[in-house]
N, C-alpha and C positions, 0 to 999 in steps of 0.2 A: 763141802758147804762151810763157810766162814762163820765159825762164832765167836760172836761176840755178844754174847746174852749179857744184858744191861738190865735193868729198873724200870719200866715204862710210865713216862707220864707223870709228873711231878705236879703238885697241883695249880702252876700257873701255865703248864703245856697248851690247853686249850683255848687258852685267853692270849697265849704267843703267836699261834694259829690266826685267830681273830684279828688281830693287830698287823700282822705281815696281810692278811686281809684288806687293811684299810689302806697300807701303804699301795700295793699293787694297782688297788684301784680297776680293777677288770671291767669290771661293769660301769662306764663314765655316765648314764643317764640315774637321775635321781629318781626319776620317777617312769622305770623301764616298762609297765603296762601299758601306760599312755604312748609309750615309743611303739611298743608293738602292735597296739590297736591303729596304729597309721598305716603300718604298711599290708602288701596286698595280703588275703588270703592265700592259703597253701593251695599249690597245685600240684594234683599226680601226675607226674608224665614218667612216664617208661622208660629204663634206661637204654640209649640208643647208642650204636656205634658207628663210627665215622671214620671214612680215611685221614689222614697224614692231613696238614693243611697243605703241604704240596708233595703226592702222591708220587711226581716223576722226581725225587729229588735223588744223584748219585752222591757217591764217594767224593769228598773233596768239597760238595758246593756250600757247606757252613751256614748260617741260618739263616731262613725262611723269609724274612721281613726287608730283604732287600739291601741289608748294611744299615738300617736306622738304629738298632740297636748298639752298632758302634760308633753311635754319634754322642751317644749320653755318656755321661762323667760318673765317677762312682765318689763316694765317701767314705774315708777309712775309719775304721771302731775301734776302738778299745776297749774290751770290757771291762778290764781294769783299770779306767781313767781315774786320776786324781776326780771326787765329785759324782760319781757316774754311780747313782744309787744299784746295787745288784740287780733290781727290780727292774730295771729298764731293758737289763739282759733278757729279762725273763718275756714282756711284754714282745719285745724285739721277737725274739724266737718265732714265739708262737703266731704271730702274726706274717713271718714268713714262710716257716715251714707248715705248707697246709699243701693239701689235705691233709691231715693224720689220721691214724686212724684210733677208736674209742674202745677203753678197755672197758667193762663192767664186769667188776670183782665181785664176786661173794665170797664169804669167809665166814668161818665159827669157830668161837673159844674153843681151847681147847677142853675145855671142861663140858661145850657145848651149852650154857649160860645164855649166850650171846651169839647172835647175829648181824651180819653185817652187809651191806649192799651200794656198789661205792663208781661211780667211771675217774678212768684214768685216762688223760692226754697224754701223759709218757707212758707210749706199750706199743709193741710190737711185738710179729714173729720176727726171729732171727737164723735160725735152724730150721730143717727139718727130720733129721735123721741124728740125733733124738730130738722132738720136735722141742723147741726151745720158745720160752717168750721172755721179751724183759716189762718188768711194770715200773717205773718212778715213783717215788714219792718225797715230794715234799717234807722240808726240813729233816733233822736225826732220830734216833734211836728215842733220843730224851725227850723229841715230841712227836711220839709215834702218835698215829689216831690208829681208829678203829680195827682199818684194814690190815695197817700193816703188822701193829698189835697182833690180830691174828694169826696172816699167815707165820709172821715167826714164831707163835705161840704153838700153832697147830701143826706148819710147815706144811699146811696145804691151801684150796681155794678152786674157785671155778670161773672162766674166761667166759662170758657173752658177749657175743655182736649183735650190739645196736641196729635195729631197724626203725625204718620210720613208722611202724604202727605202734608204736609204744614210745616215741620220744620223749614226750611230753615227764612221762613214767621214770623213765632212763634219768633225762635232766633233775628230777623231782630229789632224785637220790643223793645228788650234790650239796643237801643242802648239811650246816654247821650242826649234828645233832649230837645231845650228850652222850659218853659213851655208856653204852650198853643198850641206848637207843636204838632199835634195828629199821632200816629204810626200807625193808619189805613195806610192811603195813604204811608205812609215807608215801608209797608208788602204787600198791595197789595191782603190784603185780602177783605172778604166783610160783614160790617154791616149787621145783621137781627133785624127786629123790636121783643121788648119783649110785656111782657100782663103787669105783676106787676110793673116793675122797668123802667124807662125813659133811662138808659145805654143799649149800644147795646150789643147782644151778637156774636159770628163769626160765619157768615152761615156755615164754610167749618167743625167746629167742629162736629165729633160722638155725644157729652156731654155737653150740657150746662146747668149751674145754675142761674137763675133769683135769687137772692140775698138782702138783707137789712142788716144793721150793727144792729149788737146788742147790742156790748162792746167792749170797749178798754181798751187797758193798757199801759202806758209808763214806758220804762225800766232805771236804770239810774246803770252806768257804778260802777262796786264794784273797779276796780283796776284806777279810777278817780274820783273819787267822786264830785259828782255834774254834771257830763256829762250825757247827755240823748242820749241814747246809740242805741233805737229801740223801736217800739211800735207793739203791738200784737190786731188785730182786728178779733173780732169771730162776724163771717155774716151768716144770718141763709137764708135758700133757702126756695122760698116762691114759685118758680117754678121749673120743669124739662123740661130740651127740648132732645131728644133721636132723631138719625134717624131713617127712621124709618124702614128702614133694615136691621140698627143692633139692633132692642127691640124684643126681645118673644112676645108671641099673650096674654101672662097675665101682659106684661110692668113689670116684675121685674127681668128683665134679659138684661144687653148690652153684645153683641159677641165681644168679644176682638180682635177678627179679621177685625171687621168692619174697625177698624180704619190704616188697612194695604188697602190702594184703590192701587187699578192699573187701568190703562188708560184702556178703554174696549179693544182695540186692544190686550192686554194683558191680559186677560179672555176668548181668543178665544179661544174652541178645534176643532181644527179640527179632522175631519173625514178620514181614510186616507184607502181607499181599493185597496190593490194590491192582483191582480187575475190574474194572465200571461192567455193569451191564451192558450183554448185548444180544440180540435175541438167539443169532447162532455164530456160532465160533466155528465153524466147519471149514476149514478149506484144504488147499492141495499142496501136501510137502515132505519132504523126507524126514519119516517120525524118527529114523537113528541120527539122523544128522540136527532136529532142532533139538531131540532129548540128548544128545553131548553139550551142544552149546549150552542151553540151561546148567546140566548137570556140573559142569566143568564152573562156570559164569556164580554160581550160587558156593559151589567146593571154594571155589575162593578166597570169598566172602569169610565164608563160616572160618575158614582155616587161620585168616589174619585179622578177625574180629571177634576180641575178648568181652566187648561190653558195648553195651548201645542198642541198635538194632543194623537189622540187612530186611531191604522194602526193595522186594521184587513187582515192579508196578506192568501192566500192559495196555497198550494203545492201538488204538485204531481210525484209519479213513480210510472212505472211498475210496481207489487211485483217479487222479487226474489223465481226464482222459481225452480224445475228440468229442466236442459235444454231441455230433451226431454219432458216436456208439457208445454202445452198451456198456456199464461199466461191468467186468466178471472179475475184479480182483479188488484187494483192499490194501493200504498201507500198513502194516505190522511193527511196532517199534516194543521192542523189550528195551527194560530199562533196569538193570542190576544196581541198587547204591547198598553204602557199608559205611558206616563210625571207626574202621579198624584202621590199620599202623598207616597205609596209604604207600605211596612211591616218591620216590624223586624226582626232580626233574630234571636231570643227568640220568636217571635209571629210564624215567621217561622216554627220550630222548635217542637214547643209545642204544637200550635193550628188550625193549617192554613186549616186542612182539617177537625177538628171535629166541629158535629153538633151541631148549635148555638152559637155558637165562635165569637166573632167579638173584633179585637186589639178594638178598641173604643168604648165603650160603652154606648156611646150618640150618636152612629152614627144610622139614621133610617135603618130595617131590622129586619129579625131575624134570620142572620148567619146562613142559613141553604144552601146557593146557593153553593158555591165550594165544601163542604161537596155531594151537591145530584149530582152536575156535573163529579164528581169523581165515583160517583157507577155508572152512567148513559157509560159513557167514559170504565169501569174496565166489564160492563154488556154486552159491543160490543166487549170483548177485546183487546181493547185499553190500551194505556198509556198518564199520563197526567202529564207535571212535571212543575213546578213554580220555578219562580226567581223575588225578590222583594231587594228595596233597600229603603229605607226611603230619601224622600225628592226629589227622583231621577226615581222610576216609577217601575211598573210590567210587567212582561211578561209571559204569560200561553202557552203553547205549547201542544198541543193533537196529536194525533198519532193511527191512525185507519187503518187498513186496510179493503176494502168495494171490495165486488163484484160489475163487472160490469154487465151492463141491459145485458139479452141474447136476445131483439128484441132492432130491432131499434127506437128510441125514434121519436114520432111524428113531424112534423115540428110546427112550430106558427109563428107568425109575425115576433119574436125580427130575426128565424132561415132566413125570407127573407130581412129582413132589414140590419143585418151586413154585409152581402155579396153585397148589391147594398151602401152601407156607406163606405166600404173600397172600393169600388172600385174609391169613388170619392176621397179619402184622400190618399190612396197610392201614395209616394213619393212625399206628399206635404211637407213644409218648415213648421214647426213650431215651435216659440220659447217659452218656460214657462217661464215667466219675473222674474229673480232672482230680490227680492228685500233687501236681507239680503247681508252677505259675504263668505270668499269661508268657513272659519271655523264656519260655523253653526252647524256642526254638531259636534264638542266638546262640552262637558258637561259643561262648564265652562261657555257657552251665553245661555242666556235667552230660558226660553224652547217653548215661544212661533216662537223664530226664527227656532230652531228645525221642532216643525210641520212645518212651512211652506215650509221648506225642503223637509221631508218627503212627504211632500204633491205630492210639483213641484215634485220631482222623480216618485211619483207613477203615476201619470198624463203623464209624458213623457213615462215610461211603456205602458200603459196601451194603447198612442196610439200610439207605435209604432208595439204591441204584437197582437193587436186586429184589428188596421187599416191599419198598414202596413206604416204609416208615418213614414218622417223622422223629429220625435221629438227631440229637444235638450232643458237642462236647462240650461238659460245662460244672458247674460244681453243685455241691450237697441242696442247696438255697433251690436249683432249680431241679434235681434228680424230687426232690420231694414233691413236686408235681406231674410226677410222672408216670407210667403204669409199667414200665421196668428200669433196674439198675445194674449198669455193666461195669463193673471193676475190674481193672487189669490188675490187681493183683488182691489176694484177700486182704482185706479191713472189717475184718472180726468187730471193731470199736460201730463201725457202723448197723449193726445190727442193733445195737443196744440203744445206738438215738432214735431208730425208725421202732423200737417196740414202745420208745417213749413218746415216738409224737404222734404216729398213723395211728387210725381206730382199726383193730379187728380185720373190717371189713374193708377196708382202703388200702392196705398195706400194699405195697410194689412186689412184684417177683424180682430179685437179685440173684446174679448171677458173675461169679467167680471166674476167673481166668487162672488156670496156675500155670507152673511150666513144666509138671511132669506127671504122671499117674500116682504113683508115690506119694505126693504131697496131696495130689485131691483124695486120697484113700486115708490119710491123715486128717485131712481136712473134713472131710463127710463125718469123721466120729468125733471129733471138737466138740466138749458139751457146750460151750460157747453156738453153734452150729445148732445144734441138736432142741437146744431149751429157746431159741428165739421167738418159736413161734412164729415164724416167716416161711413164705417157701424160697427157699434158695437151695443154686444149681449150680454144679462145679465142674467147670469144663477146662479141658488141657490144651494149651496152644497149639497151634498145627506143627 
């Protein structure tokens, strides 16, 4: 390790800091809120990966673009031009070399006084056997700030990788604070205790590096001579810390997606079965062969759909027939649709139905299911046709036609149960509590608002086709006129307005939708629940 233990921080250090601040000019908008309330809101999209732009390219063929790139002229630099303020080196850089990647320091006095919490543009790994990093910083020893302050003081520190759920958090920490000032409580994030090193590392981070300095360097300016310019610290990692569902089961793997979180309500798929009434569903078919298709048709679904929903709908008509005979068969169309990753249309195209095929090739399976559901569908003669969109979802459509039973289908429970259930529900009021807005169903909003769209609609189908209610989707203004409230998801806040406005004796039955056992066993002992004074019922989705 190089010492060169110096004096830190003279008292116009921080004000020299400031000033090479003003010069650099990083930030050219004066007034950058209004810059960024212009542009679009943030979208999550998943990180994807893509072939080559030209996948067939050999040895020799040189780059991609045809030769246009050997048509432009270049401009030579000097950094050290008579004139050529340092700062424009600096600007220059960073604005070519991109991507980079973000270091976010933590660090404590050594006397542990102080904390500190800081990102770096100059960081990398470099090694990894012994794992090495280097961090930059800005100006010498004589205007150290916080960070570097520390780690020479303490010779330790801890490396987080920035994720997008706490950006905002991350960036916050940049900002000019006096020292001794600690950017935890500025961010709002939170401390985790380390094993090797006394600096904390960020709970919220995927990645973190328990840390020790190994070496430094202080750089001193060639176009000022005698100015110390910046100092280069390489810290070697003496711990990992990983979540621990984004690490593989052999720890040498982080899923780069981990660090895209969404709020669970946004991981929700729902389930969505639209089945219209029909008096009988009975007919003549190979129950192993339509229960693969389904089974296989829905596995799919759920397997490449992380959020939104999956709305397995069924259809039916007469077959078209001679008019002078009898019709004994009906039209059958299943319709499988999904919010999840979706296909290509190259994948489309080339592979979608052959055996063992799978666009992704780390995805579990062995590509054999739309491949056997196609000859299974082509074996009834049937037809089966797909529509996929990357990023935006699939939809499978089958098409069978099935004879119907020639005896009559036995009765069971569920055949004396619906008819004494509609008969108490017919022409009852029921509202499905829209909780989104009226354009949820443009592609443009979140595709968890989506399902729950798709949801309320097929719920209000379902009882009005089956029970003979008068269902409606719609919001609070008309559920208050109504003799039941169906929420897809609990809104606890709603109990408290219907004890304030219904009397006693007019109050609606409410009724809860969760998505597992667990939460409505949760949910049922809520004193929230419990003290309303209402009756409400908590049912789990299919």
């Amino acid at each position: 390790m190089a010492d060169t233990r110096v004096h830190f921080g003279p008292p116009d250090g921080p004000n020299s800091m400031m000033d090479n601040e003003k010069q650099i000019q990083r930030n050219p908008h004066p007034d950058f809120k209004s810059v960024e309330n212009s542009r679009p809101d943030w979208q999550d999209k998943p990180i994807a990966w893509h072939k080559t732009k030209n996948p067939d390219w050999k040895l020799g063929d040189g780059p991609n673009d045809g030769g246009e790139s050997l048509k432009k002229e270049h401009v030579e630099i000097d950094p050290y031009a008579d004139g050529r303020p340092a700062t424009f080196n600096y600007k220059l850089l960073i604005s070519a070399i991109t991507p980079r990647p973000i270091g976010f320091v933590g660090t404590r006095s050594k006397d542990g006084s102080s904390t500190n919490l800081a990102p770096f543009s100059y960081f990398n790994i470099i090694n990894h056997d012994p794992p090495l990093f280097i961090i930059g910083f800005a100006g010498g020893w004589h205007q150290a700030k916080d960070s570097l302050a520390n780690l020479r003081d303490s010779g330790e520190c801890t490396l987080n990788i920035i994720s997008e759920h706490y950006i905002e958090a991350a960036n916050a920490a940049s900002i000019n604070a006096p020292f001794g000032v600690s950017e935890w409580a500025l961010t709002g994030l939170h401390p985790a205790p380390c094993t090797a090193v006394k600096a904390s590392r960020v709970k919220e981070a995927v990645f973190s590096v328990e840390a020790k300095l190994y070496k430094t360097e202080e750089f001193e300016s060639r176009a000022t001579p005698g100015k110390k310019t910046g100092v280069l610290a390489i810290v070697e990692g003496v711990r990992f810390w990983a979540r621990e569902d984004a690490l593989n089961e052999e720890q040498n793997l982080i899923d780069p997606q981990a660090g895209n979180l969404k709020r669970e309500s946004d991981k929700v798929v729902r389930l969505v079965l639209d089945i219209p009434h029909r008096r009988d569903w009975s007919v003549t078919t190979q129950p192993g062969a339509w229960r693969r298709v389904v089974m296989n048709l829905v596995g799919n679904a759920l397997k490449y759909t992380k959020s939104g929903y999956i709305r397995i709908s069924m259809r039916t008509r007469q077959a078209e027939l001679d008019p002078c005979q009898e019709s004994n068969s009906i039209d059958v169309t299943l319709v499988v649709s999904d919010s999840g990753k979706g296909m290509s249309s190259e994948y489309l195209r080339s592979g979608v139905w052959r055996p063992f095929s799978q666009e992704d090739s780390f995805s579990p399976g062995t590509g054999l299911g739309l491949s056997i559901v196609r000859q299974i569908v082509q074996g009834l003669k049937g037809t089966i046709d797909l529509k996929s969109e990357v990023q935006v979802g699939t939809e499978v459509r089958v098409n069978l036609n099935l004879p119907l039973t020639e005896s009559p289908r036995e009765t069971d429970d569920d055949d004396r149960y619906l008819p004494l259930a509609a008969s108490k529900m017919r022409n009852r009021a029921i509202c499905i509590l829209e909780t989104g807005s009226p354009g949820d169903l443009d592609h443009s909003v979140p595709t968890v608002r989506k399902g729950r769209r798709e949801l309320a609609v097929a719920v209000s189908k379902t009882l009005k086709g089956w029970f003979g209610a008068n269902a409606v989707v719609s919001n609070l203004f008309t559920a208050l006129s109504t003799d039941i409230i169906i929420c897809l998801e609990p809104q606890l806040e709603l109990l408290t307005t219907l004890k304030g406005i219904k009397s006693p004796e007019n109050k609606p039955l409410v009724i809860f939708i969760v998505l597992h056992a667990a939460e409505a066993t949760a949910l049922r002992s809520d004193p929230r629940v419990l003290s309303s004074r209402l009756t409400v019922d908590i049912i789990t989705q299919p």
